[in-house]
Steps between C-alpha positions, in 0.01 A plus 500: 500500500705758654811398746262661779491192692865409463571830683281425744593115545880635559431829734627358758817413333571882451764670721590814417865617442653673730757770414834373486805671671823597333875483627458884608199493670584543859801753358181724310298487861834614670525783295178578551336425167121451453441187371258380269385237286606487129565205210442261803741651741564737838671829316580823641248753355675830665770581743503855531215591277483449108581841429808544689654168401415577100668852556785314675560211230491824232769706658670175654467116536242305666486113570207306405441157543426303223530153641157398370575480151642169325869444453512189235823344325424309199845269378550241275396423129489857292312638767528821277284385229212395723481782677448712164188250431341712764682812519493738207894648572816392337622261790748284319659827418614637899823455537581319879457828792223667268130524543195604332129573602233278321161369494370119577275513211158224508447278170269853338743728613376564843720671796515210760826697681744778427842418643892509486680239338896484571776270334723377721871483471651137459565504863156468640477704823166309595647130399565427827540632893899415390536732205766787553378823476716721279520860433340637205735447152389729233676288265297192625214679471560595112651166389363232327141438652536094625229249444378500829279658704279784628358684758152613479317727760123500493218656658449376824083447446529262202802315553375214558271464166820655376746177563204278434408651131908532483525128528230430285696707221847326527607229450567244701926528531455882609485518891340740682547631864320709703760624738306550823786538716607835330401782608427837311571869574491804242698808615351783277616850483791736387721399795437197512854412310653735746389281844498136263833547420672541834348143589557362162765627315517483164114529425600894349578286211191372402246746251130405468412190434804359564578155778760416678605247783636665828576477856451643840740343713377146473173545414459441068304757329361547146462869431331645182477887453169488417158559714149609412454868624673686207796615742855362461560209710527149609324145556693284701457129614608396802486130682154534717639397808769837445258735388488648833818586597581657128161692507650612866820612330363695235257668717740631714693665213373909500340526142259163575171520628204181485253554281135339474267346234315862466803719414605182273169554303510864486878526331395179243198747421737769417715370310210334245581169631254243489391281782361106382165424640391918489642603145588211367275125458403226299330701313731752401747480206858605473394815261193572740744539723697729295788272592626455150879579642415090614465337181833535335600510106603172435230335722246682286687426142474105665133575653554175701404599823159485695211672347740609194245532239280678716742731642627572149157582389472767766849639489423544064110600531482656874332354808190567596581629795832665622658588837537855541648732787259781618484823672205537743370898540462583830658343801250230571678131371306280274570133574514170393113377385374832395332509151669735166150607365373664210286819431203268526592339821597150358827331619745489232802439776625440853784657658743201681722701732481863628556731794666792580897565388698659796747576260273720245229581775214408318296188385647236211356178439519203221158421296423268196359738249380460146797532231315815371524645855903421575668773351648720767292827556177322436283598755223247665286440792527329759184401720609392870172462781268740316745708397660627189846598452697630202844328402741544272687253325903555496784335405693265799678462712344778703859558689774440267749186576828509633649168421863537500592369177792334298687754274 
């Protein structure tokens, strides 16, 4: 018997979500943004046009909001080692103000979520509405890592299975928060140090991938120099109910512009960055991915993490299937859904991002291609409503990084 009559019996039980509103909603309409709906939530698609605000967060910094994503703390027991039962990176080895990128891996090795994960110095700035914000301290930063805590940001679409597979994982004397009261801004660019640091002194300090407690005035802040666009720049937390006033401030400054969701897409693209729920899934593997930087030495010596004898497999034999970056001939974009064929016709693949890069003038995209097919100047085809186009496969990113770096 199928559940057919169950749905039926509860119809009428069914109320459909509406989209939610974020702290900056009413400043995005103000600034004449044009919103739209996305992960569950009223976002700013465009401001001035997605052109002119990717040109402007190239040359200098644009402010996106990134309030929709989840901001957890997990404290208490050693919160490091369950975190690496589902995340393939050496956690237990960041020392307190350092982060690293990583994957929340399914039992076979499955990409539930890609996110940031952040140990906190022993002074945790989220403990409580009390806690002093202090300027950044390289030496804190350095020192001995504590036993305490971290500070996880996570897609904004699944963070909600995300906390409730999380607490499935741990156990029971780690403690997990979902800070809803924090707000989230990135400030992306190559000036963006330049206006961040007039407010915030003191954030000139911090290199890529780096954390650090701060204030403006009053108001506490945790800034990492880190973002998801392939420029150098910042992601900053701020109290919701001051979001505001410090998005008002760093607008005014000359290099900052707001910047939509479209621009946001087209910058990840170039830099080779994937997005979770286009390029990345459940059914898509670390290696797929070509995301081996994620799965680090002694995590694979140990292979105790999620999925590790599958993902070990594929990382020694080769997926079936890799993602690959791609130059489109002609100016037309090929985008997400449409089909990597064969000579026959047959769908071997199926490109997960694409569209066209302001900054090389011409159509890129991300596919899933056979492992045959992945090595860069391999050229395929592409077939898109009736059409066929020609691609060629090339190394990523498309636009290289500029992630100011430690020396």
């Amino acid at each position: 018997m199928s559940d057919q009559s169950s749905i039926i019996d509860h119809a009428d039980d069914y109320v459909a979500l509406e989209p939610q509103a974020l702290p900056l909603d009413a400043w995005h309409r103000a600034h004449g943004a044009r919103m739209v709906e996305f992960a569950g939530y009223l976002m700013p698609i465009q401001y001035d046009g997605i052109m002119a605000e990717h040109a402007w967060t190239r040359e200098s910094a644009g402010l996106f909001d990134v309030s929709h994503m989840g901001q957890l703390v997990l404290t208490g027991g050693d919160v490091a080692a369950a975190l690496e039962t589902v995340l393939p990176g050496d956690i237990a080895g960041l020392a307190a103000g350092k982060m690293r990128y990583s994957l929340l891996l399914a039992e076979d090795g499955g990409i539930l979520d890609d996110l940031m994960a952040t140990r906190l110095p022993a002074e945790n700035p989220f403990a409580s509405e009390d806690a002093e914000p202090a300027g950044y301290d390289p030496l804190r930063a350095t020192g001995e890592a504590p036993t305490g805590s971290f500070y996880v940001v996570v897609n904004g679409a699944t963070k909600y299975d995300d906390v409730a597979y999380l607490l499935d994982q741990v156990s029971d004397d780690v403690t997990l928060n979902l800070l809803e009261d924090q707000a989230l801004l990135a400030l992306q660019g190559p000036k963006a140090v330049d206006a961040l640091a007039r407010l915030v002194p003191g954030v000139e300090a911090l290199t890529f991938m780096t954390a650090g407690a701060f204030a403006w005035g009053s108001v506490p802040l945790w800034i990492s120099r880190s973002g998801y666009t392939g420029e150098d720049g910042f992601e900053i937390s701020v109290p919701a109910d001051q979001v505001a006033a410090f998005a008002d401030a760093l607008a005014a400054e000359p290099e900052v512009k707001p910047i939509g969701l479209g621009a946001r897409d087209s910058l990840r693209l170039e830099a080779g960055l994937p997005l979770y729920g286009h390029d990345l899934d459940p059914e898509i593997t670390p290696v797929m991915a070509d995301l081996g930087f994620a799965l680090s030495k002694r995590r694979r010596e140990a292979a105790d993490f999620a999925g590790a004898t599958r993902i070990l497999s594929e990382r020694e034999h080769g997926p079936a299937s890799k993602r690959v970056g791609l130059i489109v001939e002609g100016r037309q974009p090929a985008r997400e859904g449409a089909d990597v064929i064969d000579q026959s016709g047959a769908v071997i693949g199926r490109l997960t991002s694409g569209g066209f890069a302001p900054t090389l003038g011409k159509p890129i995209a991300m596919a899933y291609v056979p492992l045959a097919l992945s090595a860069p100047g391999t050229r395929i085809e592409i077939a898109q409503r009736g059409k066929v186009h020609t691609a060629t496969v090339t190394a990523m990113p498309f636009v290289p990084h500029r992630y100011v770096r430690s020396k």
